[in-house]
Gaussian input, Z-matrix of N, CA and C with variables (Angstrom, degrees):
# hf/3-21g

backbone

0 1
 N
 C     1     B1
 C     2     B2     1     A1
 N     3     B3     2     A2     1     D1
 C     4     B4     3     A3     2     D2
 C     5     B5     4     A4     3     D3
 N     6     B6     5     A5     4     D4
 C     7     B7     6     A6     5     D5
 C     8     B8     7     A7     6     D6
 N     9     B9     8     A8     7     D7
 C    10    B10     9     A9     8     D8
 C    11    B11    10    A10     9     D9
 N    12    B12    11    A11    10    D10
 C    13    B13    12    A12    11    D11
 C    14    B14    13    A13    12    D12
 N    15    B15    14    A14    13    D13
 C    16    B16    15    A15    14    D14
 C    17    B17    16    A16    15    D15
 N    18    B18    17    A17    16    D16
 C    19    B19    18    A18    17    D17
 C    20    B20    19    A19    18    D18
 N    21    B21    20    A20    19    D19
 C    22    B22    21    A21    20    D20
 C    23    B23    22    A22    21    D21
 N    24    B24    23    A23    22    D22
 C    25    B25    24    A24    23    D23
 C    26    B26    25    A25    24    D24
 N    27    B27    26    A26    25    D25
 C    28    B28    27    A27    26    D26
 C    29    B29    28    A28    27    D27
 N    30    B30    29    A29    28    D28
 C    31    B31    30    A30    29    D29
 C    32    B32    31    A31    30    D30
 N    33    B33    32    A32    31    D31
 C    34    B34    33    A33    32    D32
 C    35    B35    34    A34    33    D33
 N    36    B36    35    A35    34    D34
 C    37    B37    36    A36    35    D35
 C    38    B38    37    A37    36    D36
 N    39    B39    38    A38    37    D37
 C    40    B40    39    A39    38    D38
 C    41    B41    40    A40    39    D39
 N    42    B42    41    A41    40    D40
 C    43    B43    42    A42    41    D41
 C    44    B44    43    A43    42    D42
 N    45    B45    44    A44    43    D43
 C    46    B46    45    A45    44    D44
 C    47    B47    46    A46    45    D45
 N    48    B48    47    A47    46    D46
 C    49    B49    48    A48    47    D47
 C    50    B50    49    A49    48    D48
 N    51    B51    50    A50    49    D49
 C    52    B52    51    A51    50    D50
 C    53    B53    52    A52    51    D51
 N    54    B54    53    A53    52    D52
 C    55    B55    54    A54    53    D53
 C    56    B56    55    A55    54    D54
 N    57    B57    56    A56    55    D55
 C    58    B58    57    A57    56    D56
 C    59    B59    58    A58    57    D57
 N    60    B60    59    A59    58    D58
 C    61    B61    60    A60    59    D59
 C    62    B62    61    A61    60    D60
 N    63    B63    62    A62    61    D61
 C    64    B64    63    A63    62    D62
 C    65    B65    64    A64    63    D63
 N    66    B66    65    A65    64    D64
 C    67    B67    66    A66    65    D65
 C    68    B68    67    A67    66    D66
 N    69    B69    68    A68    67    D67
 C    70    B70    69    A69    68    D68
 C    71    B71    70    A70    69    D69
 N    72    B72    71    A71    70    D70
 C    73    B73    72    A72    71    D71
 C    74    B74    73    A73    72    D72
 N    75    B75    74    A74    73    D73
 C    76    B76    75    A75    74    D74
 C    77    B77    76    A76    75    D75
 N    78    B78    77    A77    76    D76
 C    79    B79    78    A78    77    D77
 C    80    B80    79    A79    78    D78
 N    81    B81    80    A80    79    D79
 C    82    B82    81    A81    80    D80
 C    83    B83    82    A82    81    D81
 N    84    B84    83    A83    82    D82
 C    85    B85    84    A84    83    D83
 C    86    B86    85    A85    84    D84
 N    87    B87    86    A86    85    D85
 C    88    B88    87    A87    86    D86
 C    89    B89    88    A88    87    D87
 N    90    B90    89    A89    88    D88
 C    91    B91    90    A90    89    D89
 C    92    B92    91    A91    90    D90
 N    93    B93    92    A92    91    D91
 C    94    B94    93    A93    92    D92
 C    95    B95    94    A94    93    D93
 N    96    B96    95    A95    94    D94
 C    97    B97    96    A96    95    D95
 C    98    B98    97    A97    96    D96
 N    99    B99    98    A98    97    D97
 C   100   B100    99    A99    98    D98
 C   101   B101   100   A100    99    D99
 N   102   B102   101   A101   100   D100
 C   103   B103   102   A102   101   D101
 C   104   B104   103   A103   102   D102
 N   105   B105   104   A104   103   D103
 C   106   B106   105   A105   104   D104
 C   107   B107   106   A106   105   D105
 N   108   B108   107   A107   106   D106
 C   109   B109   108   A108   107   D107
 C   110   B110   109   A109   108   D108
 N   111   B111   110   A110   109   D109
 C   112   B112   111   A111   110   D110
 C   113   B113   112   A112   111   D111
 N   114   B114   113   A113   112   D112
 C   115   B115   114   A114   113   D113
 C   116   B116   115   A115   114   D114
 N   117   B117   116   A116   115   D115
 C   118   B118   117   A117   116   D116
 C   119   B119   118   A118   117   D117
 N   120   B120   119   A119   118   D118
 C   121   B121   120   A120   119   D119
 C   122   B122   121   A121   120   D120
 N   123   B123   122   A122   121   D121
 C   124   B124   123   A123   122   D122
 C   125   B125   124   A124   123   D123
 N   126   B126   125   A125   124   D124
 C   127   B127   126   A126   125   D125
 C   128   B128   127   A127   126   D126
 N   129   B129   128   A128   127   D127
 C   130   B130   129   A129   128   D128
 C   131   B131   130   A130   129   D129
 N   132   B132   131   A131   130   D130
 C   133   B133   132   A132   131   D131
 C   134   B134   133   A133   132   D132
 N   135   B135   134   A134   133   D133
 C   136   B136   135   A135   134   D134
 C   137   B137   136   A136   135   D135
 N   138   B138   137   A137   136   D136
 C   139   B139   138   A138   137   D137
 C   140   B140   139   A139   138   D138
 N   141   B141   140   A140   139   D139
 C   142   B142   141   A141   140   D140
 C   143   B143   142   A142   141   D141
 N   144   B144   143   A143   142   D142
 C   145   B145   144   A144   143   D143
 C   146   B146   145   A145   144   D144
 N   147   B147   146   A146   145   D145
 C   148   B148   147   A147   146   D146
 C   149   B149   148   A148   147   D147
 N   150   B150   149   A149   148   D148
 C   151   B151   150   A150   149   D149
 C   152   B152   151   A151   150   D150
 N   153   B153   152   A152   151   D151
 C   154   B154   153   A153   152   D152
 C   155   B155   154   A154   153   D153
 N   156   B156   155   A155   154   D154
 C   157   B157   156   A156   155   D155
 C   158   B158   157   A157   156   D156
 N   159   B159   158   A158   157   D157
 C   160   B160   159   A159   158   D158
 C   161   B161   160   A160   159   D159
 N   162   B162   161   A161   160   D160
 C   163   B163   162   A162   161   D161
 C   164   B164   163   A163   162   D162
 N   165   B165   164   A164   163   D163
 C   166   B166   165   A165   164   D164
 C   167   B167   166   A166   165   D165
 N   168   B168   167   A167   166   D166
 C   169   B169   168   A168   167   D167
 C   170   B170   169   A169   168   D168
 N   171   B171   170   A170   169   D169
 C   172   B172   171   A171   170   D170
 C   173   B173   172   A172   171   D171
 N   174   B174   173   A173   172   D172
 C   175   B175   174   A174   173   D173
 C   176   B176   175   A175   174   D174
 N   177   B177   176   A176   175   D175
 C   178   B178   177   A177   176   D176
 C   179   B179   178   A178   177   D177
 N   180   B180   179   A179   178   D178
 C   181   B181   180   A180   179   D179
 C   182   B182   181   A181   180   D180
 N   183   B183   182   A182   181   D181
 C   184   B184   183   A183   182   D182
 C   185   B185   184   A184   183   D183
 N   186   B186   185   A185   184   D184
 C   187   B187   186   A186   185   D185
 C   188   B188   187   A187   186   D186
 N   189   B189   188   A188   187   D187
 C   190   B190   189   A189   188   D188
 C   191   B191   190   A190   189   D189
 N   192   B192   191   A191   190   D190
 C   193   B193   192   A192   191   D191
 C   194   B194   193   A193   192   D192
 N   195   B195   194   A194   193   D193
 C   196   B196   195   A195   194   D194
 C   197   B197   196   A196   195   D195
 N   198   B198   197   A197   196   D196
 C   199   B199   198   A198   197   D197
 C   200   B200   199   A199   198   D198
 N   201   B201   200   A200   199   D199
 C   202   B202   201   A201   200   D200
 C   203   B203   202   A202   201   D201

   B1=1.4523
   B2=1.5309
   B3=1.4508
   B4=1.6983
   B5=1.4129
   B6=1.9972
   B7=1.2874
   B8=1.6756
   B9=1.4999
   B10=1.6331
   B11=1.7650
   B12=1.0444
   B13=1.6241
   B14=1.6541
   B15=1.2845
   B16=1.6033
   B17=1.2833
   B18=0.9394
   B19=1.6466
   B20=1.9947
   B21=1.2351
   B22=1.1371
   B23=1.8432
   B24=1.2042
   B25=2.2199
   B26=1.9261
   B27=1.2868
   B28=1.4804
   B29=1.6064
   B30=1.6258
   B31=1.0626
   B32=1.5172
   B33=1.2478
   B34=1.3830
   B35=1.8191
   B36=1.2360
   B37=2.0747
   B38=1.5528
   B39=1.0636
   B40=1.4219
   B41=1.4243
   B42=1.5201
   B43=1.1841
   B44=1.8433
   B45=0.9786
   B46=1.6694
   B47=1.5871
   B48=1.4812
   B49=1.3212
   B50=1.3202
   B51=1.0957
   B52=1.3074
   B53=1.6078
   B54=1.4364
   B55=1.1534
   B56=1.6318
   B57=1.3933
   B58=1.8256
   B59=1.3597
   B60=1.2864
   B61=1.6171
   B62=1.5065
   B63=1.1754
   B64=1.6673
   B65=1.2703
   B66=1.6761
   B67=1.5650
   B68=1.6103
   B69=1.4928
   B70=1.5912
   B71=1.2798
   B72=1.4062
   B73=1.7796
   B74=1.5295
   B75=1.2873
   B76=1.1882
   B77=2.3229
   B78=0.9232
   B79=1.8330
   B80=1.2771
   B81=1.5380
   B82=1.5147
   B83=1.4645
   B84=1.7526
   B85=1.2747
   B86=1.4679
   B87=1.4981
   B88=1.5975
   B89=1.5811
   B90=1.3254
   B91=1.6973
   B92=1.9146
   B93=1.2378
   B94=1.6070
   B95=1.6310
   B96=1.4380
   B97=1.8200
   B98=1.7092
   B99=1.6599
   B100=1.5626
   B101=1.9657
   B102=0.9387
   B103=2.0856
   B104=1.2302
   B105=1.5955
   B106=1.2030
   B107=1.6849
   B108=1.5532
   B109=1.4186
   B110=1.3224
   B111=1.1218
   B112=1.3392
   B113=1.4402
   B114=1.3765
   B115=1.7881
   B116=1.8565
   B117=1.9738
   B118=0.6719
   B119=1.8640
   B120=1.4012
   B121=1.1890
   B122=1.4276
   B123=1.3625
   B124=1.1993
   B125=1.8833
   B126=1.4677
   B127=1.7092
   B128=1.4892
   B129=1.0906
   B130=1.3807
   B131=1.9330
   B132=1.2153
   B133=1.1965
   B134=1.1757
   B135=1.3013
   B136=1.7759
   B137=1.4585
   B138=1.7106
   B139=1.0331
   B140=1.7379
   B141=1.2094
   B142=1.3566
   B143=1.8198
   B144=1.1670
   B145=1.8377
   B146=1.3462
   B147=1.7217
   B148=0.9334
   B149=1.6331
   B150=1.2189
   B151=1.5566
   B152=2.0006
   B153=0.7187
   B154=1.5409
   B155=1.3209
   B156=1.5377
   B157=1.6604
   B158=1.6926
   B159=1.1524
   B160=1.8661
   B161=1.4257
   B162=1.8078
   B163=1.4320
   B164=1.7886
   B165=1.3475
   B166=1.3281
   B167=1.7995
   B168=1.3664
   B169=1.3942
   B170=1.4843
   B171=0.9406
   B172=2.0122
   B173=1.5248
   B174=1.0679
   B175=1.3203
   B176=2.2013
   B177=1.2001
   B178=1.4776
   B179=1.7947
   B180=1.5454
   B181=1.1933
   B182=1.9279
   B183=1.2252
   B184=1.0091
   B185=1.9281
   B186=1.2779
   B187=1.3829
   B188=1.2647
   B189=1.4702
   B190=1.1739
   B191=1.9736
   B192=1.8354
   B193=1.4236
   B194=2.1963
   B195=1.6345
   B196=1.1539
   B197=1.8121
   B198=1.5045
   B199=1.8281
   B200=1.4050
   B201=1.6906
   B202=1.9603
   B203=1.9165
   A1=110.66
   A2=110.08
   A3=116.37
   A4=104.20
   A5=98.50
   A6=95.52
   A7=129.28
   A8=109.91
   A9=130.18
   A10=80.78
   A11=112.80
   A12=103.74
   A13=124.94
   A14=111.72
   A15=113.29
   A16=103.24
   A17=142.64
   A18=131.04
   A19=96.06
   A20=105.99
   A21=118.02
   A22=94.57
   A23=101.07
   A24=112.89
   A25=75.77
   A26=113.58
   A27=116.95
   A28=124.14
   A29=106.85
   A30=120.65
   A31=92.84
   A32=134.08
   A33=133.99
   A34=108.38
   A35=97.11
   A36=98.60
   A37=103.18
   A38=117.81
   A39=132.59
   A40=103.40
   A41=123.49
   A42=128.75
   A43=122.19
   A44=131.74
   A45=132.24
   A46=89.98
   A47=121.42
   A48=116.09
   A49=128.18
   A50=123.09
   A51=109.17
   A52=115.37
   A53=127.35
   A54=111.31
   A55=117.12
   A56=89.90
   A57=104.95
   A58=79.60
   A59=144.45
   A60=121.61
   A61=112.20
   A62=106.42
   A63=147.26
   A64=126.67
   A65=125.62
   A66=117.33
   A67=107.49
   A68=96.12
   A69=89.65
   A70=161.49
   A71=79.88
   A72=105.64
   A73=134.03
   A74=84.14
   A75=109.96
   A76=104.86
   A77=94.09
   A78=98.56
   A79=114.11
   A80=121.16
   A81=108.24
   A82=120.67
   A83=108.26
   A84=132.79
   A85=90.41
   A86=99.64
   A87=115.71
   A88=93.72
   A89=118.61
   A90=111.60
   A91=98.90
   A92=96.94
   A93=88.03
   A94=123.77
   A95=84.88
   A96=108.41
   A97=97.17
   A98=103.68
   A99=106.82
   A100=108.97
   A101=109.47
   A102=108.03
   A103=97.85
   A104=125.34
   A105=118.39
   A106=129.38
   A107=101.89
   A108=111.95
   A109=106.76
   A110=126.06
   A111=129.31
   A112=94.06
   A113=98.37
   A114=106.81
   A115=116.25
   A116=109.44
   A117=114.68
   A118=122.48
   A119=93.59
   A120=102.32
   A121=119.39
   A122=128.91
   A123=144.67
   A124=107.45
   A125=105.93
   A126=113.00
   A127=107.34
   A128=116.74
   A129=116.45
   A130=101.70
   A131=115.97
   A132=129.58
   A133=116.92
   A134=117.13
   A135=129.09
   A136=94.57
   A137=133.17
   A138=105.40
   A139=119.36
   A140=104.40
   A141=116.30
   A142=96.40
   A143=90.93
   A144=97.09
   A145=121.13
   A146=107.25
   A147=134.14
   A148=128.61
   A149=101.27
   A150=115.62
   A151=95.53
   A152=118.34
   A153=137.44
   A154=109.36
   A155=95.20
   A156=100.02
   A157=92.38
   A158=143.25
   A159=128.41
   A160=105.50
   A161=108.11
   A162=107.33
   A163=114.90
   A164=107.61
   A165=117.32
   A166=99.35
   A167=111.95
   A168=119.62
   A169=112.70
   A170=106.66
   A171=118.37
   A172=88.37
   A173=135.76
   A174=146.07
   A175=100.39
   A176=106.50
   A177=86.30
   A178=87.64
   A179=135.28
   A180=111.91
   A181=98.33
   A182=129.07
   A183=108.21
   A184=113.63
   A185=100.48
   A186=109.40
   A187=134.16
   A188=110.69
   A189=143.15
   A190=111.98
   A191=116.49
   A192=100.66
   A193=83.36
   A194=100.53
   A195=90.66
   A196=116.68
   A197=98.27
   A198=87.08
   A199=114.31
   A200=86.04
   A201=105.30
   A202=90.51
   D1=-38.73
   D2=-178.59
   D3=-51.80
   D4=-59.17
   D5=-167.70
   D6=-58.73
   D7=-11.82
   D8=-149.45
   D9=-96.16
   D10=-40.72
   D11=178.49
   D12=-80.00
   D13=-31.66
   D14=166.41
   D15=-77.48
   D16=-6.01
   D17=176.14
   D18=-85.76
   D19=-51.02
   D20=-162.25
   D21=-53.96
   D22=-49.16
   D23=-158.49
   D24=-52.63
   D25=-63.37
   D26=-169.70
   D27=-24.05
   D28=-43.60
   D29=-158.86
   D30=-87.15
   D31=-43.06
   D32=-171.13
   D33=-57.50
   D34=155.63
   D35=168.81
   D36=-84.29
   D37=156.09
   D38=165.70
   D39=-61.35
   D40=129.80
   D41=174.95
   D42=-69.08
   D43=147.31
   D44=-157.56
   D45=-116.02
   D46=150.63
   D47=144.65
   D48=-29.20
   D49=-53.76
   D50=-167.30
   D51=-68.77
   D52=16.46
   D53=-179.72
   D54=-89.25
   D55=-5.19
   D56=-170.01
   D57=-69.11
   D58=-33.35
   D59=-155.85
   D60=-118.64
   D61=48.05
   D62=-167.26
   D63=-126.20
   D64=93.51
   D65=170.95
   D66=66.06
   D67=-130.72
   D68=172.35
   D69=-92.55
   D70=-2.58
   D71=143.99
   D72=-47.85
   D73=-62.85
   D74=171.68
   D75=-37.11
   D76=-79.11
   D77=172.50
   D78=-41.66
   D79=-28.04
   D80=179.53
   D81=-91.63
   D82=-21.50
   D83=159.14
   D84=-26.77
   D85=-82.93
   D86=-143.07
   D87=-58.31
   D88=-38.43
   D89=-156.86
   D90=-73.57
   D91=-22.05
   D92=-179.22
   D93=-71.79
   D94=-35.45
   D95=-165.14
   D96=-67.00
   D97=-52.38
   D98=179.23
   D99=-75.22
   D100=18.55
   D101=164.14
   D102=-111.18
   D103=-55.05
   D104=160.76
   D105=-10.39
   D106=-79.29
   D107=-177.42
   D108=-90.07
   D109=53.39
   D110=177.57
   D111=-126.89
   D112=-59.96
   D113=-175.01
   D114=-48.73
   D115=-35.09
   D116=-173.94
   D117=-80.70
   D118=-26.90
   D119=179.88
   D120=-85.87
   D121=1.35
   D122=-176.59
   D123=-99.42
   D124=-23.63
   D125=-178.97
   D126=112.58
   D127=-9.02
   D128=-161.23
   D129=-57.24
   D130=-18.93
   D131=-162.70
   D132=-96.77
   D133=-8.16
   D134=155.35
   D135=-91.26
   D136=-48.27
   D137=-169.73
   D138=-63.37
   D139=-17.49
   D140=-156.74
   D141=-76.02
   D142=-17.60
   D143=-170.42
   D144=-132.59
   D145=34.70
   D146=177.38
   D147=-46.37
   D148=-39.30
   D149=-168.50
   D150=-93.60
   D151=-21.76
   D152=157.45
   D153=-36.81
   D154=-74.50
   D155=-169.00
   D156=-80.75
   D157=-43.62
   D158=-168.95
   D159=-54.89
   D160=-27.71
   D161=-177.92
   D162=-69.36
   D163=-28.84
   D164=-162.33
   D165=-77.75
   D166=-35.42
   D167=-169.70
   D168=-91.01
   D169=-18.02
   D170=175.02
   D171=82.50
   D172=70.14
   D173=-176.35
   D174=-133.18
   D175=6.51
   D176=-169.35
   D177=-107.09
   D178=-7.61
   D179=171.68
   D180=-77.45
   D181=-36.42
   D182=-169.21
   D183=-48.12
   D184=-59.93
   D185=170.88
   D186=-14.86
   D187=-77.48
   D188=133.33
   D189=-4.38
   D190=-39.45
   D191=-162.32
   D192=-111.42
   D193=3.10
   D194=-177.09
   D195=-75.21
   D196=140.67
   D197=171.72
   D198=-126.72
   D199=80.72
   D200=-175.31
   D201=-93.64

């Protein structure tokens, strides 16, 4: 069976970018791209990089002395 499948990958072409924007690719393209910018456009992407920005502002010793 191993061998029946590496013969097989052989026989196929290497897939190109452009197939993501193809049939049914194409739909998962889009469904990814639109969760993507969904997450981002909602904030999730400051929250996500939160300690990022406290680092940038000198906000992580405060944190750090907080006892929430």
């Amino acid at each position: 069976m191993m061998r029946r499948v590496i013969e097989m990958e052989k026989t196929v072409k290497a897939p190109s970018h452009l197939e993501l924007f193809k049939g049914t690719d194409l739909r998962r393209t889009l469904i990814v791209c639109g969760v993507y910018a969904a997450q981002n456009l909602t904030g999730n992407l400051i929250a996500n990089q939160a300690v990022y920005f406290f680092e940038r502002t000198h906000r992580s010793q405060a944190l750090r002395k907080c006892k929430c």
